[in-house]
C-alpha atoms as a printed R data frame, in Angstrom:
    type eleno elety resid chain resno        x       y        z
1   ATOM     1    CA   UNK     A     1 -100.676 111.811 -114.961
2   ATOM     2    CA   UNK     A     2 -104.064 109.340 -114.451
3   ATOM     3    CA   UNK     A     3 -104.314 106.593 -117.158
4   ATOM     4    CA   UNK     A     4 -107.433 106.878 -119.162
5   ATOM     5    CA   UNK     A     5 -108.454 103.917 -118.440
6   ATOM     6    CA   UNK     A     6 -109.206 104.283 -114.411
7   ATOM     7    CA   UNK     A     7 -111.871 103.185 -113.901
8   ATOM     8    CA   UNK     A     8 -111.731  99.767 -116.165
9   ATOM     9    CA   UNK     A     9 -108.648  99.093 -114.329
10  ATOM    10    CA   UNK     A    10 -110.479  99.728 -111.013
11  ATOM    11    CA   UNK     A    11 -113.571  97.616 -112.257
12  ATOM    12    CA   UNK     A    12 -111.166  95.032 -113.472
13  ATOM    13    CA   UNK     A    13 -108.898  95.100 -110.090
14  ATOM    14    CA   UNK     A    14 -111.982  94.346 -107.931
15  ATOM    15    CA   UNK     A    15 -113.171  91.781 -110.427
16  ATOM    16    CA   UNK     A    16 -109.779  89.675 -110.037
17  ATOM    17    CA   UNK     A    17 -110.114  90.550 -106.002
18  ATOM    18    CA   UNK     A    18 -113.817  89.148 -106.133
19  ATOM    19    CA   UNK     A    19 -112.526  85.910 -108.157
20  ATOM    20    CA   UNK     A    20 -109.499  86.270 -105.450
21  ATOM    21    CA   UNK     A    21 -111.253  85.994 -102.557
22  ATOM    22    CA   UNK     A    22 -113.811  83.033 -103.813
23  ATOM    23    CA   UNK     A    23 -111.309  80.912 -105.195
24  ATOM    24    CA   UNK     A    24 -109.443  81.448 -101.896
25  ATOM    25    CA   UNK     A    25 -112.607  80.961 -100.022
26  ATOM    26    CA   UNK     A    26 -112.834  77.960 -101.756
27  ATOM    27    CA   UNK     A    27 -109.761  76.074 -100.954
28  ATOM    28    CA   UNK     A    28 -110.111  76.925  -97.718
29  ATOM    29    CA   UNK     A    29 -113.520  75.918  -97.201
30  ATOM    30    CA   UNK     A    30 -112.111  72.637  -98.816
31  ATOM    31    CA   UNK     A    31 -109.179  71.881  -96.920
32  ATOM    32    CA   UNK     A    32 -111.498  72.469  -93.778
33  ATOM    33    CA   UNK     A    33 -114.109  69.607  -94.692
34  ATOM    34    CA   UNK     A    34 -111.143  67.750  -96.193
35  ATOM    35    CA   UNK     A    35 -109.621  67.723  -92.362
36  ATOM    36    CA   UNK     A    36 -113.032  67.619  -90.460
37  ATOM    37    CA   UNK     A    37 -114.011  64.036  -92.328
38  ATOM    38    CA   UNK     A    38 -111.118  62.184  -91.516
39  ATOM    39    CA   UNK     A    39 -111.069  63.826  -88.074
40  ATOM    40    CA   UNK     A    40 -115.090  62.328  -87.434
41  ATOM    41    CA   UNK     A    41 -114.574  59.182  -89.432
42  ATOM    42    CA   UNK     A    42 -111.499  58.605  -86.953
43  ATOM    43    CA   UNK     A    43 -113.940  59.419  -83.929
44  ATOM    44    CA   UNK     A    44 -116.270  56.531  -85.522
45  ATOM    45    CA   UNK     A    45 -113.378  54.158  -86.421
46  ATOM    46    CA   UNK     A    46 -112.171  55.151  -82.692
47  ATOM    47    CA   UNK     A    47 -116.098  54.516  -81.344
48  ATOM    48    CA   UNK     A    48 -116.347  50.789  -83.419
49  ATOM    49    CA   UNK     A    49 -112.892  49.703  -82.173
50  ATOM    50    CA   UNK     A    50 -113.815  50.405  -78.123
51  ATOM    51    CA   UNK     A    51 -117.149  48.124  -79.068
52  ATOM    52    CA   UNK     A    52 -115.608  45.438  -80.974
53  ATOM    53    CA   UNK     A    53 -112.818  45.122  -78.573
54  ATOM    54    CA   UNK     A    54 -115.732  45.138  -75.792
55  ATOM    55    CA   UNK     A    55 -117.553  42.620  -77.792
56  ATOM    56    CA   UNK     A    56 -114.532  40.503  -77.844
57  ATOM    57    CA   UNK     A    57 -113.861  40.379  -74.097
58  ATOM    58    CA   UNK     A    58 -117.213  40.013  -73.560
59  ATOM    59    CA   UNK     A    59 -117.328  36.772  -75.822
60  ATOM    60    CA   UNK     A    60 -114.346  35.710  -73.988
61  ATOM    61    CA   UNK     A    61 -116.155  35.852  -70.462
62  ATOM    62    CA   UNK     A    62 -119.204  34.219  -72.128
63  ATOM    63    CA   UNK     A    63 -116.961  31.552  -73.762
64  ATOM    64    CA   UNK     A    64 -115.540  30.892  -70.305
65  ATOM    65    CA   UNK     A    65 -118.825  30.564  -68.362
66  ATOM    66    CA   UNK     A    66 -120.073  28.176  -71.388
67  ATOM    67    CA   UNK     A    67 -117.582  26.120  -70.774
68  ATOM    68    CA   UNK     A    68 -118.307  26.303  -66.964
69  ATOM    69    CA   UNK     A    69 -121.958  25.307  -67.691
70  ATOM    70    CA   UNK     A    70 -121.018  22.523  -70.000
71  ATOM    71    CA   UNK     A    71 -118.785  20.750  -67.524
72  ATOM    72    CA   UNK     A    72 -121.114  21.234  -65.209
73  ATOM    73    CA   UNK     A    73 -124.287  19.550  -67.661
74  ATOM    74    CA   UNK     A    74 -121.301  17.277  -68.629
75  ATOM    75    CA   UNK     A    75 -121.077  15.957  -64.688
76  ATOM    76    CA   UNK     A    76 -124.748  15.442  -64.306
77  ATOM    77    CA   UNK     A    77 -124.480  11.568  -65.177
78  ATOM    78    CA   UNK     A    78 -121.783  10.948  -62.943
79  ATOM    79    CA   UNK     A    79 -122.295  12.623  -59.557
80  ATOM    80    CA   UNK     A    80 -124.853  11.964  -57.380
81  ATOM    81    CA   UNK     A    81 -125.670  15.227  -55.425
82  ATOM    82    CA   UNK     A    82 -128.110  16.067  -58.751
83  ATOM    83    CA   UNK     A    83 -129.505  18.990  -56.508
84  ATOM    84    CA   UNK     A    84 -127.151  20.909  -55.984
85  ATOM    85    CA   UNK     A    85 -125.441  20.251  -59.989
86  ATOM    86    CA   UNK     A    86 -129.046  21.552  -60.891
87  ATOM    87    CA   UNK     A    87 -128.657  24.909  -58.152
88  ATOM    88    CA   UNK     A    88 -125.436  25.476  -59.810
89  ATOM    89    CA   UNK     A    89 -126.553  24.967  -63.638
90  ATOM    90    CA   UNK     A    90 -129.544  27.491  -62.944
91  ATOM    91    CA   UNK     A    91 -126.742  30.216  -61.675
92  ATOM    92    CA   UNK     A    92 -124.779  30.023  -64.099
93  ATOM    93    CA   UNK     A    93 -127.616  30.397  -66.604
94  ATOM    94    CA   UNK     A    94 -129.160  33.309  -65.049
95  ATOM    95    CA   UNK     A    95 -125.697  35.014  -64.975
96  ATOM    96    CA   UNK     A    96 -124.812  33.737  -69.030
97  ATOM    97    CA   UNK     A    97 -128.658  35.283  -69.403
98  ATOM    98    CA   UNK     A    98 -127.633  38.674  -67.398
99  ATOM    99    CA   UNK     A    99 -124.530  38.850  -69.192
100 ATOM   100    CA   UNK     A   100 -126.629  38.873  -72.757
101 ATOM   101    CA   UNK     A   101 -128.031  42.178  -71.886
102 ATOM   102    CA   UNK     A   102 -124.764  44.079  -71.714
103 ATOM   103    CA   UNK     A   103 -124.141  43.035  -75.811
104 ATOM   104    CA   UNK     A   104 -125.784  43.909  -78.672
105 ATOM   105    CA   UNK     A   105 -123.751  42.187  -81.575
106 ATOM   106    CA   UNK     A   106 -124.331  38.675  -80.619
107 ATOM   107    CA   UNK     A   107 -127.278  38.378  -78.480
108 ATOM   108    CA   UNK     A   108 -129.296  36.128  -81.212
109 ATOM   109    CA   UNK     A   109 -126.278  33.568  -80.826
110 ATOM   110    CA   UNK     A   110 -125.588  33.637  -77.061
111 ATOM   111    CA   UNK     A   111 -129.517  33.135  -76.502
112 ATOM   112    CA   UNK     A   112 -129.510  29.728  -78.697
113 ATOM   113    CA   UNK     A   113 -126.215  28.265  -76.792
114 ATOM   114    CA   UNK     A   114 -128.186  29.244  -73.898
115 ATOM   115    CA   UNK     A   115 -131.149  27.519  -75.362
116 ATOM   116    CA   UNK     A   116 -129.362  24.667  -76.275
117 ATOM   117    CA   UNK     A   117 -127.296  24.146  -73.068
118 ATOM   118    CA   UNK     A   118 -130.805  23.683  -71.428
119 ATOM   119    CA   UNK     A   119 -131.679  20.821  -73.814
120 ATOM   120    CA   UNK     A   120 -128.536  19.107  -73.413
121 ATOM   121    CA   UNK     A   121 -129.206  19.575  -69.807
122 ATOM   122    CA   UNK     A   122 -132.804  17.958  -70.021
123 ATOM   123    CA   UNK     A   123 -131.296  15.343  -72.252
124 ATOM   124    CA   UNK     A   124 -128.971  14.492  -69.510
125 ATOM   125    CA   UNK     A   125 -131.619  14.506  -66.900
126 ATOM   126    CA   UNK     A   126 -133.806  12.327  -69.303
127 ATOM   127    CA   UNK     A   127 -130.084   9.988  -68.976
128 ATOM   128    CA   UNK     A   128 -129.414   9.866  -65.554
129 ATOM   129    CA   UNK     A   129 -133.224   8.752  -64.950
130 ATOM   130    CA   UNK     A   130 -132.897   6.006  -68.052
131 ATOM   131    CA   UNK     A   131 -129.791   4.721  -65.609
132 ATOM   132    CA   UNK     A   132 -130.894   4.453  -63.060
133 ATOM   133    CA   UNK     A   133 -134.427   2.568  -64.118
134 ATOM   134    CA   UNK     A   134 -131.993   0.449  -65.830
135 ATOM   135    CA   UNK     A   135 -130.036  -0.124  -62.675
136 ATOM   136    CA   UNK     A   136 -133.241  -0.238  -60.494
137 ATOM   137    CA   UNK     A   137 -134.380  -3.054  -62.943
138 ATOM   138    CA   UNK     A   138 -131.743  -4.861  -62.735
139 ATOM   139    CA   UNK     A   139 -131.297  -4.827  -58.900
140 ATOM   140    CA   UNK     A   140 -135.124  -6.545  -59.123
141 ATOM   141    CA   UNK     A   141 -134.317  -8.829  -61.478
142 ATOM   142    CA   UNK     A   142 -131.353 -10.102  -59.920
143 ATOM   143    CA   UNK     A   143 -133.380  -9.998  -56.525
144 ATOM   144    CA   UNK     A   144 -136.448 -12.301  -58.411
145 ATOM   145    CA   UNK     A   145 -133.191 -14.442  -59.043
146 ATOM   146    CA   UNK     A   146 -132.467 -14.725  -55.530
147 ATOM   147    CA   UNK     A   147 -136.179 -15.258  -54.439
148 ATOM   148    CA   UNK     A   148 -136.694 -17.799  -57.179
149 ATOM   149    CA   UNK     A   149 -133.511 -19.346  -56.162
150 ATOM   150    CA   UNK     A   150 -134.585 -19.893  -52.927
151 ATOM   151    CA   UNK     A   151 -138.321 -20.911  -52.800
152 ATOM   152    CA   UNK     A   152 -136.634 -23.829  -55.459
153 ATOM   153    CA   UNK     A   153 -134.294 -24.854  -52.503
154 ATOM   154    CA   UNK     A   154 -137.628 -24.271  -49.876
155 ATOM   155    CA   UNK     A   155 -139.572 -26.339  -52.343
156 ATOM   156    CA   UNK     A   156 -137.018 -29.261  -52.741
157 ATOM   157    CA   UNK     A   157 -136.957 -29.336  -49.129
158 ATOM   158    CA   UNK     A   158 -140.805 -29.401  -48.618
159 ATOM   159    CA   UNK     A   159 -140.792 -31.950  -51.261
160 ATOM   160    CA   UNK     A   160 -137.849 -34.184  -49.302
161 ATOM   161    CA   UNK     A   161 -139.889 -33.807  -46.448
162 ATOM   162    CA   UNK     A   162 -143.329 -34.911  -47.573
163 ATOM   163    CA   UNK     A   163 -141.447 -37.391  -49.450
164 ATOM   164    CA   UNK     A   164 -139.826 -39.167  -45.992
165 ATOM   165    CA   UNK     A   165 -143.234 -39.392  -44.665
């Protein structure tokens, strides 16, 4: 016995295995980009971590040969091998300035400490050479005092002298 209907039923079946198959289609298609985001947003997250952490350690390197380079500039007033203090300072600032090509994040900083270490290293040069006119000028002075001391006591002799004749 075949229903009257056949071939509505059939039309209809396929209809609801059409609308079947997209909606299923659908989810799936879904759930796939709903997994694949996260999964590359991870990779990114993953990617940014590795380069902040890099950044960090290389800021920590930097941070130690700063402080390096400052005692160094620091020293300049008080030792008196200048030459070498001056070797050393231009080392360690080619290696601070070889070290800023490695980063990207923070070159625009480390290039003005760099910059400004210099001047504080001029400045101290400027320093050193102010103290030691100063001490030049005073080791004149004191030897005009000395000089002048002693053509008074030549003089007060010449004078006894020319006086007794």
């Amino acid at each position: 016995m075949q229903p009257l209907n056949a071939p509505e039923r059939k039309k209809a079946f396929f209809n609801f295995l059409l609308f079947f198959v997209i909606t299923v289609a659908v989810i799936l298609v879904t759930v796939y980009f709903s997994m694949q985001v996260p999964l590359k947003d991870n990779d990114k997250l993953i990617k940014e971590t590795a380069l902040a952490n890099n950044e960090k350690l290389f800021m920590q390197e930097f941070e130690g040969k700063m402080q390096e380079t400052t005692n160094l500039v620091e020293s300049i007033t008080k030792v008196e091998n200048v030459f070498k203090i001056g070797k050393d300072l231009d080392n360690h600032f080619k290696d601070m300035n070889n070290m800023i090509s490695e980063t990207v994040w923070s070159k625009d900083i480390c290039n003005k400490i760099i910059d400004n270490l210099i001047s504080l290293r001029s400045a101290k040069d400027q320093l050193r050479n102010v103290n030691n006119s100063v001490i030049e000028l005073e080791k004149k002075d004191n030897k005009i005092k000395e000089l002048d001391a002693e053509s008074t006591k030549w003089r007060d002799l010449y004078i006894q002298a020319v006086g007794k004749k």
